[in-house]
N, CA, C and O atoms as a GROMACS GRO file, in nm:
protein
  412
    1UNK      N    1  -0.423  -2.907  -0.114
    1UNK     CA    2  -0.328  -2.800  -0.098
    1UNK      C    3  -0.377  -2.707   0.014
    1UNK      O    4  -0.491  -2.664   0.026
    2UNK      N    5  -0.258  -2.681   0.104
    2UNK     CA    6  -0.355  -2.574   0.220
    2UNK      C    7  -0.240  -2.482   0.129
    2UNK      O    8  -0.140  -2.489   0.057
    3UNK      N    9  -0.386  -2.347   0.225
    3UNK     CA   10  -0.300  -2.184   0.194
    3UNK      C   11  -0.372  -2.089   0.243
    3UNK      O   12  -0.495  -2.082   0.246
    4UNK      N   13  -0.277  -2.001   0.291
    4UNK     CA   14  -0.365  -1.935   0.375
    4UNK      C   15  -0.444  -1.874   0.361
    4UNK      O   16  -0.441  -1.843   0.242
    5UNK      N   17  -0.576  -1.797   0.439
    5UNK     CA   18  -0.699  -1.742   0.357
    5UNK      C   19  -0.637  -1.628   0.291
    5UNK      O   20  -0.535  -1.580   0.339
    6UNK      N   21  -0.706  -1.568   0.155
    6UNK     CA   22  -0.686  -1.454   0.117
    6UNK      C   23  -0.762  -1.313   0.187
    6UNK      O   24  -0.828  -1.352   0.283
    7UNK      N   25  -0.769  -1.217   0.176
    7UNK     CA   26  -0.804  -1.081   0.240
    7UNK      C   27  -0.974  -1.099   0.182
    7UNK      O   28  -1.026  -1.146   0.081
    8UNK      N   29  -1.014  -1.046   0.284
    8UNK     CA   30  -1.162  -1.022   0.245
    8UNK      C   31  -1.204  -0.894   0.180
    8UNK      O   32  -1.120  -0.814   0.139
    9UNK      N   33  -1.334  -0.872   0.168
    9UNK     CA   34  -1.342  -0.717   0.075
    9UNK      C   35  -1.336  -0.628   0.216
    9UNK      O   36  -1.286  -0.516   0.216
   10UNK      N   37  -1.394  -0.690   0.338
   10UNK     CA   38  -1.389  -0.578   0.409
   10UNK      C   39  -1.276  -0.497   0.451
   10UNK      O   40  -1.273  -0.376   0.470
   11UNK      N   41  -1.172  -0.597   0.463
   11UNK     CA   42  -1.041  -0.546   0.499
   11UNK      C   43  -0.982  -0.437   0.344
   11UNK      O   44  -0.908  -0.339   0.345
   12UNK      N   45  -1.046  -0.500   0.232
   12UNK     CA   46  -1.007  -0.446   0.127
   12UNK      C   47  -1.016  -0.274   0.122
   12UNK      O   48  -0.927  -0.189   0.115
   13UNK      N   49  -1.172  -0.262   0.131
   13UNK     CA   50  -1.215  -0.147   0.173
   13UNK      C   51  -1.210  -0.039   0.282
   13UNK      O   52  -1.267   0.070   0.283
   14UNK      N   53  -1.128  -0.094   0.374
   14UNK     CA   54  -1.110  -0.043   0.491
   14UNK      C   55  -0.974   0.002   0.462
   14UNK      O   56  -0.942   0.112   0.506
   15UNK      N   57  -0.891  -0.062   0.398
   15UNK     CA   58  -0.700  -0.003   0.327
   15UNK      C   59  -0.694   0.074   0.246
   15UNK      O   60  -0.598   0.152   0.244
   16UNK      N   61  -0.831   0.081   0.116
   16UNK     CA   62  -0.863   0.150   0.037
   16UNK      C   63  -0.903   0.295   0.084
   16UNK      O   64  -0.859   0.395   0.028
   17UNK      N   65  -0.992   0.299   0.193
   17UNK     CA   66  -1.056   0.416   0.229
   17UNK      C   67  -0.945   0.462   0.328
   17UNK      O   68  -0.962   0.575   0.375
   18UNK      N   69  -0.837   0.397   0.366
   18UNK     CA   70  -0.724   0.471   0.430
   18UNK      C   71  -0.668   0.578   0.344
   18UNK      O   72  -0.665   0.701   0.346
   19UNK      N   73  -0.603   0.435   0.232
   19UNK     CA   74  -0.488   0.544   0.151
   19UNK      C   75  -0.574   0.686   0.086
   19UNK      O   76  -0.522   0.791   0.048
   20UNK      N   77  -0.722   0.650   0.087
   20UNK     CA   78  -0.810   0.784   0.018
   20UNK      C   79  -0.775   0.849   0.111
   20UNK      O   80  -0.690   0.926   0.065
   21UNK      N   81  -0.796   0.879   0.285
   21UNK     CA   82  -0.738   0.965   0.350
   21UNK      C   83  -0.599   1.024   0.342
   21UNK      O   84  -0.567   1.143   0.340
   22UNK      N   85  -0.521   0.915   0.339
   22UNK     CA   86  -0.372   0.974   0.297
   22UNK      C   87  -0.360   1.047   0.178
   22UNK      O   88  -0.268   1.129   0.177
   23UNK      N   89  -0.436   1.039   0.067
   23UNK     CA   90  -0.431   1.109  -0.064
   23UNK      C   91  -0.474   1.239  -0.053
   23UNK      O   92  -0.457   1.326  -0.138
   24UNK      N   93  -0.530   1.253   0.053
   24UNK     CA   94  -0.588   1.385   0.062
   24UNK      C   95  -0.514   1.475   0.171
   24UNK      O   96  -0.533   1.596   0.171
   25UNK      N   97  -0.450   1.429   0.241
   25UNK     CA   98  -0.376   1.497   0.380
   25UNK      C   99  -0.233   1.508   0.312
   25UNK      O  100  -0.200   1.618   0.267
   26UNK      N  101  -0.163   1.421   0.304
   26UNK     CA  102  -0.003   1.378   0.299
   26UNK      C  103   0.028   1.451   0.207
   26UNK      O  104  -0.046   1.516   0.134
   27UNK      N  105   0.187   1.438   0.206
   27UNK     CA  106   0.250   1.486   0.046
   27UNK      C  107   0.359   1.459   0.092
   27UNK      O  108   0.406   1.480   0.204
   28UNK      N  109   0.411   1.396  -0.026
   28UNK     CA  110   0.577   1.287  -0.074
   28UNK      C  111   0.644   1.410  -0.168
   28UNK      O  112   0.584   1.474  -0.254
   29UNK      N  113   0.775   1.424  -0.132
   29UNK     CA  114   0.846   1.473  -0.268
   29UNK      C  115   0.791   1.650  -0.227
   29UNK      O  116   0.831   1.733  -0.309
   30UNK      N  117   0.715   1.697  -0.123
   30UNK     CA  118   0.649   1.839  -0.182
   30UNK      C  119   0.536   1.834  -0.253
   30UNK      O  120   0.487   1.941  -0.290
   31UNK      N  121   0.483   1.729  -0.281
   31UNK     CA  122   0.333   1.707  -0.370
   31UNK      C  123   0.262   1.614  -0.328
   31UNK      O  124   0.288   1.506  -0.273
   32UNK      N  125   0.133   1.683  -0.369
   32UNK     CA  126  -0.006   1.582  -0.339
   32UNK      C  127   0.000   1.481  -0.453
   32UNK      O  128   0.024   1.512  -0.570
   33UNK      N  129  -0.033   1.309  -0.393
   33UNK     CA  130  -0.009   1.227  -0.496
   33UNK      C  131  -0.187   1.158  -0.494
   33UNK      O  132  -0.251   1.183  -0.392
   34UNK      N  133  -0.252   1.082  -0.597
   34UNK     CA  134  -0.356   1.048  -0.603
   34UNK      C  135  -0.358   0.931  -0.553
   34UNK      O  136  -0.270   0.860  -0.601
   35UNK      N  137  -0.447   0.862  -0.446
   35UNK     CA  138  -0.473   0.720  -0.410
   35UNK      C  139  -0.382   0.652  -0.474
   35UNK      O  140  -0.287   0.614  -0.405
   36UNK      N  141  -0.382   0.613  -0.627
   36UNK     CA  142  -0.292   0.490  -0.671
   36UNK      C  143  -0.186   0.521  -0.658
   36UNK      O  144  -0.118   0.423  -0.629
   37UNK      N  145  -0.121   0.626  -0.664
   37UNK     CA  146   0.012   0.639  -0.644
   37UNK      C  147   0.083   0.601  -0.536
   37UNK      O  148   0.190   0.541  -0.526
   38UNK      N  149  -0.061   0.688  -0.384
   38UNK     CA  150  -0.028   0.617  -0.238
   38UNK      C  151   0.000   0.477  -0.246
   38UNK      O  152   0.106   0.436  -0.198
   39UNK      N  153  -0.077   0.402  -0.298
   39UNK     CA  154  -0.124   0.283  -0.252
   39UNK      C  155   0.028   0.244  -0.286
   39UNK      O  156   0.104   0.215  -0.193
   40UNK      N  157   0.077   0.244  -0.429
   40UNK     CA  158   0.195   0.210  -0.477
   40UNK      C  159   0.310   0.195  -0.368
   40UNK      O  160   0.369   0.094  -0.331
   41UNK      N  161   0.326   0.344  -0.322
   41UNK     CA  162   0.436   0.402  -0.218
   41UNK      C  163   0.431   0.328  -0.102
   41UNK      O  164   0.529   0.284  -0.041
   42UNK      N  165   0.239   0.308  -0.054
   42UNK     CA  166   0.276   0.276   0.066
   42UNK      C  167   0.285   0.062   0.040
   42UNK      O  168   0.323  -0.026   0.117
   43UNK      N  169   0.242   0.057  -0.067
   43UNK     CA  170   0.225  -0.063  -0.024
   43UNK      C  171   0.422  -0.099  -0.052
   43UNK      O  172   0.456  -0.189   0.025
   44UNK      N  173   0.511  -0.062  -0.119
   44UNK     CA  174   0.651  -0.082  -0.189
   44UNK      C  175   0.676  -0.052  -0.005
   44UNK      O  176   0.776  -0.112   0.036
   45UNK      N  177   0.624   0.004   0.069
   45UNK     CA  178   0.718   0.039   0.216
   45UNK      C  179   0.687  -0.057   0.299
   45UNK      O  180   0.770  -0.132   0.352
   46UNK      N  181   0.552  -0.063   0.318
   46UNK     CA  182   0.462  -0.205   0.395
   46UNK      C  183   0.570  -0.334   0.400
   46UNK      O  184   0.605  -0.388   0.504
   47UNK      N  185   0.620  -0.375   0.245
   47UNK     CA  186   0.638  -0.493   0.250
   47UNK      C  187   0.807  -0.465   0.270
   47UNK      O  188   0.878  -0.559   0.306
   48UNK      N  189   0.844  -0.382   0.253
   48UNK     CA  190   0.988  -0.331   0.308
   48UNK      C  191   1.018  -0.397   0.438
   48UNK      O  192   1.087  -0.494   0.469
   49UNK      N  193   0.913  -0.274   0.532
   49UNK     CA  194   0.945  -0.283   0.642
   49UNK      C  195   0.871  -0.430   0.680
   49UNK      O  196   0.892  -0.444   0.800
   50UNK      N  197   0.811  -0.519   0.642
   50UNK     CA  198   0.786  -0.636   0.664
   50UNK      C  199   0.849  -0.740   0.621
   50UNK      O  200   0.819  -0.854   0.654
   51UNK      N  201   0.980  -0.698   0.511
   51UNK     CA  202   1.032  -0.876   0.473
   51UNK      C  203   0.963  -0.936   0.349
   51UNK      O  204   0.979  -1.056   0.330
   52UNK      N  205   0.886  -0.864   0.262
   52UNK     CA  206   0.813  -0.923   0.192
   52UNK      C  207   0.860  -0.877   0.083
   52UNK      O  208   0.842  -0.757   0.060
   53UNK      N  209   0.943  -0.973  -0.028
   53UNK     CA  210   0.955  -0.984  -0.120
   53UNK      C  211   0.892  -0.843  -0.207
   53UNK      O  212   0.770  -0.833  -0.204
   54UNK      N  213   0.963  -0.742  -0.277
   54UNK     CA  214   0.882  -0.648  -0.335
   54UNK      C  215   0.870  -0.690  -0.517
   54UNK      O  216   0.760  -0.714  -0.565
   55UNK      N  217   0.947  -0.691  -0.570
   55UNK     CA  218   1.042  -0.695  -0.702
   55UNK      C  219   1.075  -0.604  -0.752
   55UNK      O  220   1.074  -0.504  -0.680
   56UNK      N  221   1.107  -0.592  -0.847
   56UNK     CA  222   1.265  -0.505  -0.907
   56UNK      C  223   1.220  -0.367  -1.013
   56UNK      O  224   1.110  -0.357  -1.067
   57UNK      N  225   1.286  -0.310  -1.021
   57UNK     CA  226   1.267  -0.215  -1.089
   57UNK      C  227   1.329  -0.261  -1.251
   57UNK      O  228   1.394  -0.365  -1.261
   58UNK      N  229   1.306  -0.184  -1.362
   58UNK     CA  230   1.362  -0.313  -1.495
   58UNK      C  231   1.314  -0.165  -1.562
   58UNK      O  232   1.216  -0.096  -1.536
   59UNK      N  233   1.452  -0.140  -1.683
   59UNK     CA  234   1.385  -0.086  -1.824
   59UNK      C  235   1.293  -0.092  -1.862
   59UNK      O  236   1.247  -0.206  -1.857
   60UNK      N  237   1.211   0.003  -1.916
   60UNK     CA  238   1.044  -0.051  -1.999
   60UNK      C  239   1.123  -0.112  -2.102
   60UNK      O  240   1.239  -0.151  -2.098
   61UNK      N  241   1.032  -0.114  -2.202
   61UNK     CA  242   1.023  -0.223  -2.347
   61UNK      C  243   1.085  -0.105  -2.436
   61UNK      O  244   1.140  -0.147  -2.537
   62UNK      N  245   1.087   0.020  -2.420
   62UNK     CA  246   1.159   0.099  -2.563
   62UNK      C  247   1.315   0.099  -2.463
   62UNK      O  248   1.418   0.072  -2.525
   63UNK      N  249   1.324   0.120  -2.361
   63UNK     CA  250   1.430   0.160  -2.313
   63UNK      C  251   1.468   0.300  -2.266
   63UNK      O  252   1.584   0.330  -2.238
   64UNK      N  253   1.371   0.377  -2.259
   64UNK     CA  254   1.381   0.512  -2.212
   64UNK      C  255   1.257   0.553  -2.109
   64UNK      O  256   1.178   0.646  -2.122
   65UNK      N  257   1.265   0.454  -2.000
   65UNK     CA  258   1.220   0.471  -1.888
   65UNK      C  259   1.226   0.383  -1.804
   65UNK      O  260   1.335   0.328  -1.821
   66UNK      N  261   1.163   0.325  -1.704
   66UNK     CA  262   1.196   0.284  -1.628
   66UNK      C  263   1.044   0.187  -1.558
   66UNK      O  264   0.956   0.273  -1.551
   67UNK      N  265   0.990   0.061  -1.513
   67UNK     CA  266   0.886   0.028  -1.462
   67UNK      C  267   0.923  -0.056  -1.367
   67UNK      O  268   1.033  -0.109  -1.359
   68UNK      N  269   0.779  -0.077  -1.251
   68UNK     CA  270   0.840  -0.132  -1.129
   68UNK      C  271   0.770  -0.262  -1.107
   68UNK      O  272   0.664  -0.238  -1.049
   69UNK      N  273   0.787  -0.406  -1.132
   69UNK     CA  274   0.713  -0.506  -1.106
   69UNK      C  275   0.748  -0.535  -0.974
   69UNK      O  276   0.864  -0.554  -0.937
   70UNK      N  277   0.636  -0.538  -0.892
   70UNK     CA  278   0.583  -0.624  -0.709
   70UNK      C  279   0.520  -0.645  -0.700
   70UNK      O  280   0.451  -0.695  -0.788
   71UNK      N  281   0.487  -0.626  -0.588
   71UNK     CA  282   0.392  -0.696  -0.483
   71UNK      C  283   0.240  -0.623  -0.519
   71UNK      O  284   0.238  -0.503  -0.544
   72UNK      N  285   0.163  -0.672  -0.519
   72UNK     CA  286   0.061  -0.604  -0.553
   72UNK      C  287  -0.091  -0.661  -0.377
   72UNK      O  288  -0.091  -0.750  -0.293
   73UNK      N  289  -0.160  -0.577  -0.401
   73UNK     CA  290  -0.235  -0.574  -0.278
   73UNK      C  291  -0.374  -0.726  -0.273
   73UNK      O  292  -0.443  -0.774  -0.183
   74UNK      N  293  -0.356  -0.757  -0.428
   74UNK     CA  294  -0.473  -0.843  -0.468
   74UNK      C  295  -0.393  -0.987  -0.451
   74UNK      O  296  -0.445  -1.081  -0.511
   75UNK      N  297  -0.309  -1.008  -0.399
   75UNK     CA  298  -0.231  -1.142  -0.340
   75UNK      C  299  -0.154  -1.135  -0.189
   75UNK      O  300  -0.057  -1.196  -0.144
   76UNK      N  301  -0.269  -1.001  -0.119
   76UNK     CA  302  -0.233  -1.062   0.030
   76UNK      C  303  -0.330  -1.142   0.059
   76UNK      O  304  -0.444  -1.162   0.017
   77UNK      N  305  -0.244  -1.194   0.159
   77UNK     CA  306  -0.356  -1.283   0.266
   77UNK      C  307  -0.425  -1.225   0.375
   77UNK      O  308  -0.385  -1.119   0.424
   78UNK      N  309  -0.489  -1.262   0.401
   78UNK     CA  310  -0.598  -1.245   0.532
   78UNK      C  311  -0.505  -1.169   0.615
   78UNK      O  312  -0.519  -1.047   0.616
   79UNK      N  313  -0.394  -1.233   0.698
   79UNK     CA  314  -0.328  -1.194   0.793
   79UNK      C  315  -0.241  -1.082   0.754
   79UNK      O  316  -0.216  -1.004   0.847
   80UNK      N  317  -0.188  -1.053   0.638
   80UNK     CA  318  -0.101  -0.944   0.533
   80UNK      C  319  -0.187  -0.837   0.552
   80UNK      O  320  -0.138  -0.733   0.595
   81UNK      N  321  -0.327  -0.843   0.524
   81UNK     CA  322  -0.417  -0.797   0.488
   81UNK      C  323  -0.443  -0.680   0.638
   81UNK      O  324  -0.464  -0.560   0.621
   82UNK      N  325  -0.437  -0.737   0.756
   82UNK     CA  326  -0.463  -0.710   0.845
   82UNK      C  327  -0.359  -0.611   0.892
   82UNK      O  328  -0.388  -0.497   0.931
   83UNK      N  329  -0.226  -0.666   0.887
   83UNK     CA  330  -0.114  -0.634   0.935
   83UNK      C  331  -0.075  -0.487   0.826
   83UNK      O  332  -0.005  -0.390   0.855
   84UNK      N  333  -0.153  -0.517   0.689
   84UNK     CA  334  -0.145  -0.342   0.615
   84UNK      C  335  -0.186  -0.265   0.667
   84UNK      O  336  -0.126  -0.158   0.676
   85UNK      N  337  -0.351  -0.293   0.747
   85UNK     CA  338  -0.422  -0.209   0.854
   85UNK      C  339  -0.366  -0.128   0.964
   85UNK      O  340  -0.391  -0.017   1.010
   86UNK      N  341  -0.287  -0.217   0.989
   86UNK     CA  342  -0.241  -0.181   1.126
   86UNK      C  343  -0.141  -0.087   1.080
   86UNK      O  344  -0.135   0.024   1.132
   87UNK      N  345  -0.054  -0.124   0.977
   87UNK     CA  346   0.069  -0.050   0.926
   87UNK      C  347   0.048   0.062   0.875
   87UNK      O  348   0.128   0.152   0.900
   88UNK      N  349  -0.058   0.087   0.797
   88UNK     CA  350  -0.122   0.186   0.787
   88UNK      C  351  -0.182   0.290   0.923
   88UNK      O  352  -0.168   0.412   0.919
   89UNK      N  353  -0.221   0.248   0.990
   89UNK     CA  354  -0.282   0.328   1.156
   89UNK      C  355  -0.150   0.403   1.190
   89UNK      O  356  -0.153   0.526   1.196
   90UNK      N  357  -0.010   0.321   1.216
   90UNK     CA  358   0.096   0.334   1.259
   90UNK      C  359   0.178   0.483   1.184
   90UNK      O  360   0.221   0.582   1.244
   91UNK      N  361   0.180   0.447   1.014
   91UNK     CA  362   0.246   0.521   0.928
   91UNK      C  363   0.139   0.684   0.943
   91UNK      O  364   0.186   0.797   0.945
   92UNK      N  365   0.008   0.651   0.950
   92UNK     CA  366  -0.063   0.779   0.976
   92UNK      C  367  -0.041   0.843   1.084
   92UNK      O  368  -0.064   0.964   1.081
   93UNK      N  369  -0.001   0.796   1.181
   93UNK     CA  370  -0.018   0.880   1.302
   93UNK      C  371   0.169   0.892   1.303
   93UNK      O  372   0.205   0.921   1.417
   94UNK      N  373   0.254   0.882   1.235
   94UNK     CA  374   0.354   0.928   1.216
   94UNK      C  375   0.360   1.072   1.128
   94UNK      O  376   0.442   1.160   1.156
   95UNK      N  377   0.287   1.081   1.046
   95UNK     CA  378   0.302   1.173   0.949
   95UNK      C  379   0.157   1.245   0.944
   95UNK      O  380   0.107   1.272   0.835
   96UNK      N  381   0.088   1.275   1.070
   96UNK     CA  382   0.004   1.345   1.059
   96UNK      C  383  -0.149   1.348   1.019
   96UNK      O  384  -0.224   1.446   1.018
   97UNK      N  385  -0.185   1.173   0.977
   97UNK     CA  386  -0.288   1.163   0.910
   97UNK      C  387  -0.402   1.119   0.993
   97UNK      O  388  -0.377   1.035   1.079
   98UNK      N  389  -0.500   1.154   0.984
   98UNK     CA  390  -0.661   1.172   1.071
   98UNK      C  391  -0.733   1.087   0.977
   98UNK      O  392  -0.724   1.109   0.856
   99UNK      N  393  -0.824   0.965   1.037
   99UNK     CA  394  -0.881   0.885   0.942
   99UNK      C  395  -1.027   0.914   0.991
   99UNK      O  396  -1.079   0.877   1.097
  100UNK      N  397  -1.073   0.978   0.905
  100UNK     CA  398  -1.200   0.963   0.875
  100UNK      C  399  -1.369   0.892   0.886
  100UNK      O  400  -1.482   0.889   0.934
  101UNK      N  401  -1.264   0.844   0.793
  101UNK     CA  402  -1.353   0.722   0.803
  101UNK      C  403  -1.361   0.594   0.895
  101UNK      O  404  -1.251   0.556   0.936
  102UNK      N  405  -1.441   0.540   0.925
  102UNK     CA  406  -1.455   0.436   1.017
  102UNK      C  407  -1.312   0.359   0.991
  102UNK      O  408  -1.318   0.267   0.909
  103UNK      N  409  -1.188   0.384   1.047
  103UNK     CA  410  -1.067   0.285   1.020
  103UNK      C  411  -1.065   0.238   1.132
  103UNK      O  412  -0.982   0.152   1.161
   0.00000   0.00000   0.00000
């Protein structure tokens, strides 16, 4: 079976220590949101603006709310992986964000 490589930790850590910058600069809605929430937001836009399958929003299990099954960051690939990087560089310097850290 071929497939393409999956993301390495470095790239992992390098998207991770982004959205930590964005968690600390940005604000959605009028509010500061915590890393996972970023990651959520930005990764549901990433694959937007890329074509990538997100999935659906669905009733919880009592029926009085609401949950969101997608795309999650632990089934990109190498090249996905890369292209979040970049998407990320892009979305920061749209909205003001200064990276820190070695990005």
């Amino acid at each position: 079976e071929i497939k393409e490589a999956n993301k390495n930790r470095e790239q992992e850590e390098k998207y991770h220590a982004m959205i930590g910058e964005i968690a600390k600069q940005a604000q959605h809605l009028g509010a500061k949101w915590d890393a996972e929430s970023w990651k959520r937001l930005l990764v549901d836009q990433f694959c937007r603006d890329s074509n990538i399958k997100t999935g659906v929003v669905i009733p919880n299990l009592s029926g009085d709310g609401i949950v969101q099954l997608g795309f999650q960051t632990r089934k990109f690939t190498k090249e996905q992986a890369s292209e979040f990087v970049e998407w990320l560089h892009a979305w920061g310097a749209e909205h003001g964000v200064t990276y820190e850290v070695n990005a």
